[in-house]
ZAROKOL-371498 format. One line per field, with one value per atom (N, C-alpha, C): residue number from 1; residue in three letters; atom name; x, y, z. Coordinates in nm, 4 decimals. Each point is the difference from the previous one (the first is absolute). Layout:
N
k = [NUM,...]
r = [ALA,...]
a = [CA,...]
x = [X,...]
y = [Y,...]
z = [Z,...]
// end
This chain:
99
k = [1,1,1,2,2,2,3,3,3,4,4,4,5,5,5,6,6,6,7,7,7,8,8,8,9,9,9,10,10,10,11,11,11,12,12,12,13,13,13,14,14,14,15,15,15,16,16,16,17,17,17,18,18,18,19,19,19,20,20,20,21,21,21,22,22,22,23,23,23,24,24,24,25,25,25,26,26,26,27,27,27,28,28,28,29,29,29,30,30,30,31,31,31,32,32,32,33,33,33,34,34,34,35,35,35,36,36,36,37,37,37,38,38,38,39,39,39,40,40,40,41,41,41,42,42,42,43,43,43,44,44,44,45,45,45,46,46,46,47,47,47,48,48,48,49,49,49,50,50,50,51,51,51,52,52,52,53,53,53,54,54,54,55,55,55,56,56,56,57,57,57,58,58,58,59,59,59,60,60,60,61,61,61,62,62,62,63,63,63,64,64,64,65,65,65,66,66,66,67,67,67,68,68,68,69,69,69,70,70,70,71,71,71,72,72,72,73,73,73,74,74,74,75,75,75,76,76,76,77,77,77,78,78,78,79,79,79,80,80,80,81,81,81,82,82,82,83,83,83,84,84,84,85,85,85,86,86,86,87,87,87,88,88,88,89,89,89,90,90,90,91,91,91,92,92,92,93,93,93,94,94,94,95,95,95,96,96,96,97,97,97,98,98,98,99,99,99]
r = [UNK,UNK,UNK,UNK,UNK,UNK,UNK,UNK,UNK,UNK,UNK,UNK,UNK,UNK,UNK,UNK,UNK,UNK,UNK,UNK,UNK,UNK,UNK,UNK,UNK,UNK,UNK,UNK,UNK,UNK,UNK,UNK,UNK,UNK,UNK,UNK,UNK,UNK,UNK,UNK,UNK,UNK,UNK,UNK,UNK,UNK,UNK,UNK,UNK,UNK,UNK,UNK,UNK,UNK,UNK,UNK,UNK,UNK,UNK,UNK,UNK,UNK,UNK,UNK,UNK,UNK,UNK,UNK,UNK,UNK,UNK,UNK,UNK,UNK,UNK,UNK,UNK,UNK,UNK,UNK,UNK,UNK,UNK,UNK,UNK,UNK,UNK,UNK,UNK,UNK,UNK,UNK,UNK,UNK,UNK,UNK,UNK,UNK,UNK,UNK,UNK,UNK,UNK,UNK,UNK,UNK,UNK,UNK,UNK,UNK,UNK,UNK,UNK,UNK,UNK,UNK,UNK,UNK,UNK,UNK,UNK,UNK,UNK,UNK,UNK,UNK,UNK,UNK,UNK,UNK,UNK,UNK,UNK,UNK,UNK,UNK,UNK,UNK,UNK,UNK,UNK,UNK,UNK,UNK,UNK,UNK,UNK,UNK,UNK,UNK,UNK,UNK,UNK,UNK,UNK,UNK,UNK,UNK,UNK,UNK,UNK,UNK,UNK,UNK,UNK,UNK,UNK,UNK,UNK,UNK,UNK,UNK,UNK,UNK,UNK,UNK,UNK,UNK,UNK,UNK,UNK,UNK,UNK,UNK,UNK,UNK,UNK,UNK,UNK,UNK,UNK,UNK,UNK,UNK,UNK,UNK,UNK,UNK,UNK,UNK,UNK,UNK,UNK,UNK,UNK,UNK,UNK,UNK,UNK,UNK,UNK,UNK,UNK,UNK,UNK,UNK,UNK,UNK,UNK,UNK,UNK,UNK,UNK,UNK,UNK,UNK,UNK,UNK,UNK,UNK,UNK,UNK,UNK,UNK,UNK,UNK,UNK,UNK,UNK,UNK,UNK,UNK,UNK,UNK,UNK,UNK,UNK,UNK,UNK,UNK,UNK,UNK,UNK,UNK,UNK,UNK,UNK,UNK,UNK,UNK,UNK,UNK,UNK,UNK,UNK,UNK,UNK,UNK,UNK,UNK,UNK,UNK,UNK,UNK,UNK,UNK,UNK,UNK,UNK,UNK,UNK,UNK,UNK,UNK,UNK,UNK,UNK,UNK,UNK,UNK,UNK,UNK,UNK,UNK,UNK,UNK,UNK]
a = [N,CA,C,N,CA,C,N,CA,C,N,CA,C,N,CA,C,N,CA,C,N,CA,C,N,CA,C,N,CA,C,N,CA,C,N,CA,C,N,CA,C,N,CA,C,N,CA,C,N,CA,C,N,CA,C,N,CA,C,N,CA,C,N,CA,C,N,CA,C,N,CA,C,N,CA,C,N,CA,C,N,CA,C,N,CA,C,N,CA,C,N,CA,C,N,CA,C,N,CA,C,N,CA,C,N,CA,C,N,CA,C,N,CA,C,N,CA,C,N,CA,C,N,CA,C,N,CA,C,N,CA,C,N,CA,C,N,CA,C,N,CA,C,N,CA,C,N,CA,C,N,CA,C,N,CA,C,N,CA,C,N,CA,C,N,CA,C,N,CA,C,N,CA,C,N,CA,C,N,CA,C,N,CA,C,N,CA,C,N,CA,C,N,CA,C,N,CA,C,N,CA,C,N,CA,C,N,CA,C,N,CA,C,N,CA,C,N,CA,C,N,CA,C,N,CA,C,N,CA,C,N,CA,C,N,CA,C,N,CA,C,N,CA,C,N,CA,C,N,CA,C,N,CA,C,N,CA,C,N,CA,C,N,CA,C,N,CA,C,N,CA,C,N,CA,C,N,CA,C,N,CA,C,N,CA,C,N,CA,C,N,CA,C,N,CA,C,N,CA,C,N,CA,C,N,CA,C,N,CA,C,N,CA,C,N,CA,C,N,CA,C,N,CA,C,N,CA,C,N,CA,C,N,CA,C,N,CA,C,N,CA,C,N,CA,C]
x = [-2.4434,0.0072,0.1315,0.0926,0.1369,-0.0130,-0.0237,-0.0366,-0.0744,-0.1036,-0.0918,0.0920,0.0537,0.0617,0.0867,0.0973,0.1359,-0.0584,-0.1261,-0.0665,-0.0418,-0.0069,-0.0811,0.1163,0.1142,0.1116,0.0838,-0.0094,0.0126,-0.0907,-0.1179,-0.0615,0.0304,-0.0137,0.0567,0.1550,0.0710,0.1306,0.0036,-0.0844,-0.0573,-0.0595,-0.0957,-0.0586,0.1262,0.0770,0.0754,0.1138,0.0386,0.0628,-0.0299,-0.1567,-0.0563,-0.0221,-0.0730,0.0043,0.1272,0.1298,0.1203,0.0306,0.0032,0.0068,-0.1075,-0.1168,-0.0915,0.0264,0.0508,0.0528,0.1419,0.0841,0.1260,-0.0460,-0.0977,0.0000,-0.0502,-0.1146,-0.0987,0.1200,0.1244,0.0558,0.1226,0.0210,0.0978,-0.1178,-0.1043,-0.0997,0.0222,-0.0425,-0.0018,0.1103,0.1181,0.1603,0.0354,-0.0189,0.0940,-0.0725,-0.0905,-0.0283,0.0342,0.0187,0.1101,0.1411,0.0503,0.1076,0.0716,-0.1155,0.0093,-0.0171,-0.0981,0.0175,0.1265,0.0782,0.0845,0.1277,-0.0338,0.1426,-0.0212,-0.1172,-0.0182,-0.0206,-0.0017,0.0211,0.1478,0.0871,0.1520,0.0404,-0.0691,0.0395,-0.0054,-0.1481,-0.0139,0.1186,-0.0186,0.0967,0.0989,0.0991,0.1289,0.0096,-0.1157,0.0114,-0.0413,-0.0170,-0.0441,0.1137,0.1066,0.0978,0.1211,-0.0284,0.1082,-0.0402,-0.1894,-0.0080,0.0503,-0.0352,0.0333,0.1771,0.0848,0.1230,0.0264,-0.0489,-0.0155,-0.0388,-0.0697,-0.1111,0.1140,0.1305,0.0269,0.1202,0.0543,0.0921,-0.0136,-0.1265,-0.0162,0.0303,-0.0987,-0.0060,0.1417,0.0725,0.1619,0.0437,-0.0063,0.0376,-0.0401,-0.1526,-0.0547,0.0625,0.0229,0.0399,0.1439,0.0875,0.1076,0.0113,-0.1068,-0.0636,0.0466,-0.1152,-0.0482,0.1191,0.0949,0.0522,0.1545,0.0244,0.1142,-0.0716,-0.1448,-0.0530,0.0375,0.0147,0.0333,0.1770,0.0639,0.1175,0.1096,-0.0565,0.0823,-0.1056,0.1277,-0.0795,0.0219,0.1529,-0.0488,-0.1106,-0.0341,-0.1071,-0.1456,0.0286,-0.1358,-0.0403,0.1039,0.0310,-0.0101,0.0697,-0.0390,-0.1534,-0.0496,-0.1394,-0.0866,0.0490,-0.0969,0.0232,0.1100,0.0645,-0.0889,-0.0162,-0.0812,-0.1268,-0.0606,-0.1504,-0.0118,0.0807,0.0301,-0.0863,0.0678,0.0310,0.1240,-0.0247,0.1209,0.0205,0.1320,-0.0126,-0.0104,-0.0318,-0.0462,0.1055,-0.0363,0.0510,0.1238,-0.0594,0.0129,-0.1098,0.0240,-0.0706,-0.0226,-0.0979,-0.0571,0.0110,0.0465,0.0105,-0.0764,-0.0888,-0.0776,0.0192,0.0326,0.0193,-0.0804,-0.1257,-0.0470,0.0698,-0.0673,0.0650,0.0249,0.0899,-0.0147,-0.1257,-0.0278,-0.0974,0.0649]
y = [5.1496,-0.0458,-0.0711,0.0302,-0.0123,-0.1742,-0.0591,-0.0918,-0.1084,0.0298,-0.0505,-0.0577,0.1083,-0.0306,-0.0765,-0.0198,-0.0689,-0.1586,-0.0121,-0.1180,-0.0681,0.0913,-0.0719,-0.0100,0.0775,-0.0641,-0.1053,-0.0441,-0.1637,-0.0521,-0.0186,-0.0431,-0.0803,0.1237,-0.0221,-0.0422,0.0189,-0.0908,-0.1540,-0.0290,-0.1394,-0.0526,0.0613,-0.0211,-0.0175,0.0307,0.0327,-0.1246,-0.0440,-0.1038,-0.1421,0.0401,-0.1632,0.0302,0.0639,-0.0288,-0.0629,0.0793,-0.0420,-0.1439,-0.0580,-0.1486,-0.0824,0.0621,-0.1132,-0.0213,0.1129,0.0180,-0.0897,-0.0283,-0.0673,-0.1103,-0.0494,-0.1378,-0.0665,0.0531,-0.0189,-0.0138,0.0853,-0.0023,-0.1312,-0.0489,-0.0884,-0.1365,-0.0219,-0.1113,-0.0231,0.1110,-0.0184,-0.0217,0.0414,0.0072,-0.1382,-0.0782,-0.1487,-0.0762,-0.0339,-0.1249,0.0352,0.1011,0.0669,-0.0694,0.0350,-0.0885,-0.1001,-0.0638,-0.1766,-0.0341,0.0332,-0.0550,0.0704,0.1336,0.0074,-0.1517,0.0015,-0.0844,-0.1376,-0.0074,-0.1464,-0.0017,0.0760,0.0980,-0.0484,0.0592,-0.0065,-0.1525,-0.0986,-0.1251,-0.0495,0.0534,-0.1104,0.0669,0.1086,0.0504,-0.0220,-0.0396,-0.0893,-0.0883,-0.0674,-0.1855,0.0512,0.0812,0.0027,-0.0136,0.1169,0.0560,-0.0959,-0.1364,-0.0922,-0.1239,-0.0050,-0.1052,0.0367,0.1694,0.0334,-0.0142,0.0226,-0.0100,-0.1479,-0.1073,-0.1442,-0.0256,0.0698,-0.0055,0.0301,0.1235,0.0217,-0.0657,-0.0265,-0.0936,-0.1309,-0.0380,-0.1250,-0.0026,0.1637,0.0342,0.0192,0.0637,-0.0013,-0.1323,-0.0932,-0.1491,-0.0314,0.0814,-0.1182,0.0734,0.1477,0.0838,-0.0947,-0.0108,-0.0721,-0.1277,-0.0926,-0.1337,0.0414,0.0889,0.0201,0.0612,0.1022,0.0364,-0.0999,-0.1185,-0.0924,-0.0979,-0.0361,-0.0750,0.0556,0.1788,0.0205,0.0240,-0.0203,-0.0083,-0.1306,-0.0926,-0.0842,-0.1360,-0.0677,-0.1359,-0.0756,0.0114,-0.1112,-0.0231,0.1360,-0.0171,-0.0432,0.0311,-0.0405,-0.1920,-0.0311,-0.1354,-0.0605,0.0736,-0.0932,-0.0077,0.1596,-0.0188,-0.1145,-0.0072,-0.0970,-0.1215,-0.0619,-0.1175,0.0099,0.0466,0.0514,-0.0164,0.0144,-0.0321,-0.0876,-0.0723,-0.1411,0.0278,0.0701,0.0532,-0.1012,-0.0138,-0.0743,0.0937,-0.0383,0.0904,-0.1252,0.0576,-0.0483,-0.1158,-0.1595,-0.0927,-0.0741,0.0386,-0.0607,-0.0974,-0.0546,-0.1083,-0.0262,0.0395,0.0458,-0.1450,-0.0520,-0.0776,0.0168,-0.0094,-0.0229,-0.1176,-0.0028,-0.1361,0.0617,-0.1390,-0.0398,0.0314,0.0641,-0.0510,-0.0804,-0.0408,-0.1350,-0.0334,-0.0727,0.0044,-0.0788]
z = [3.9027,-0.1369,-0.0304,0.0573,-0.0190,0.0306,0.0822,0.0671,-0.0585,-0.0669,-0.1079,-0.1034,-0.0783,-0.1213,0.0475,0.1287,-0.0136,0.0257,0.0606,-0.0474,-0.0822,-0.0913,-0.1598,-0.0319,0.0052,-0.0896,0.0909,0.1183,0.0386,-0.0353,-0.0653,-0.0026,-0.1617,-0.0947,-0.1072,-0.0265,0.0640,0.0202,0.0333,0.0844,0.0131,-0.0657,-0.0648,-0.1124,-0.1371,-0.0015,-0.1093,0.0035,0.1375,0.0096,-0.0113,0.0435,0.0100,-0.1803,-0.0645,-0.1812,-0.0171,-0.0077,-0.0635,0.0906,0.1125,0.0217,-0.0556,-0.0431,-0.0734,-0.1074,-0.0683,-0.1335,-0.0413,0.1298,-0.0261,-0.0044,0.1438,0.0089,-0.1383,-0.0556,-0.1566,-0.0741,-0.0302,-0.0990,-0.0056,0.1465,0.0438,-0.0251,0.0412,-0.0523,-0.1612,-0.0433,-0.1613,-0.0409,-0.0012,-0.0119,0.0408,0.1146,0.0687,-0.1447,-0.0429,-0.1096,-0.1294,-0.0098,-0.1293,0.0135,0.1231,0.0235,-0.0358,0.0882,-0.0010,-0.1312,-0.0836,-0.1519,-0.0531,0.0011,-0.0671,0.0384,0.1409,0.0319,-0.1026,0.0373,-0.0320,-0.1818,-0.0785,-0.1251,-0.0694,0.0997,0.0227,-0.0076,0.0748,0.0246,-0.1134,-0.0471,-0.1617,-0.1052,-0.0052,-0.0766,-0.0241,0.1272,0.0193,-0.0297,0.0516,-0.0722,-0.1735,-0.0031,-0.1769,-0.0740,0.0631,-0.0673,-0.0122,0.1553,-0.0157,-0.1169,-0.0257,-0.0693,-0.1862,0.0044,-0.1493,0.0057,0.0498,0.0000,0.0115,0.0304,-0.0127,-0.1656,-0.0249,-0.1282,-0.1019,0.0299,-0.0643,-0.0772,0.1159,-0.0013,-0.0912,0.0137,-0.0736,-0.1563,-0.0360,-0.1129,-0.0720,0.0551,-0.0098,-0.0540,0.0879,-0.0379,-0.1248,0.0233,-0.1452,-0.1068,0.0070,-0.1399,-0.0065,0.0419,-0.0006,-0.0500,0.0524,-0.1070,-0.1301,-0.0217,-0.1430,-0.0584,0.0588,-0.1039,-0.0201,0.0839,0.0023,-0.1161,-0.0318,-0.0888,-0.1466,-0.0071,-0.1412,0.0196,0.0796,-0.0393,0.0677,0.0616,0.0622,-0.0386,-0.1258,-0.0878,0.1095,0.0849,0.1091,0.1171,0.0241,0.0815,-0.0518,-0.1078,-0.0768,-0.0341,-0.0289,-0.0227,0.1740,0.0801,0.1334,0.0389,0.0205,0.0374,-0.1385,-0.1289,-0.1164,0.1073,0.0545,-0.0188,0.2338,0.0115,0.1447,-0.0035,-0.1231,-0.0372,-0.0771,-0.0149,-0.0889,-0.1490,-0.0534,-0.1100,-0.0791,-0.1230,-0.0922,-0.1314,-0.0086,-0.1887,-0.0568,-0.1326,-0.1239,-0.0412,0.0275,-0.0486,0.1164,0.1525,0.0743,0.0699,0.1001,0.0393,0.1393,0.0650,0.1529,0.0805,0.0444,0.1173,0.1941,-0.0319,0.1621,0.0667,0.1178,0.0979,0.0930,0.0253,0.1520,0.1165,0.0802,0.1387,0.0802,0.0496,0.0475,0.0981,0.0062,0.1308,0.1359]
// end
């Protein structure tokens, strides 16, 4: 009897090893394409984070526009005189280009 049993339990030990490697390999299949999208997840994310910090920057500039328009008459008068803008009871002059 002694003999018997120490067989079933190699038996069941083998049994027990081959489950837990089917079980890794299944879990390493399912697990690698988890992966790859996180990485590739990561990539967009980065380029996200450099285009909003681009984005933000701009916005910066423009708050700065706007707030030099309510306190700087000269800047205001250059950009009028930039969009060919005139004050009141001057006289706009355009010239051709030469050709």
């Amino acid at each position: 009897m002694q003999k018997q049993s120490g067989g079933n339990l190699a038996k069941w030990t083998v049994a027990g090893i081959v489950l837990i490697a089917a079980a890794a390999a299944f879990s390493f299949l399912m697990v690698r394409p988890n992966i790859e999208e996180k990485r590739r997840l990561e990539a967009v994310r980065d380029e996200l984070k450099l285009r909003v910090a681009a984005e933000s920057a701009e916005v910066d500039d423009i708050n700065n526009r706007c707030a030099r328009f309510k306190d700087d008459k000269d800047f205001v008068e250059h950009e009028a005189r930039r969009n060919h803008r005139i004050s009141p009871g001057e006289t706009e002059f355009i010239f051709d280009a030469p050709e």
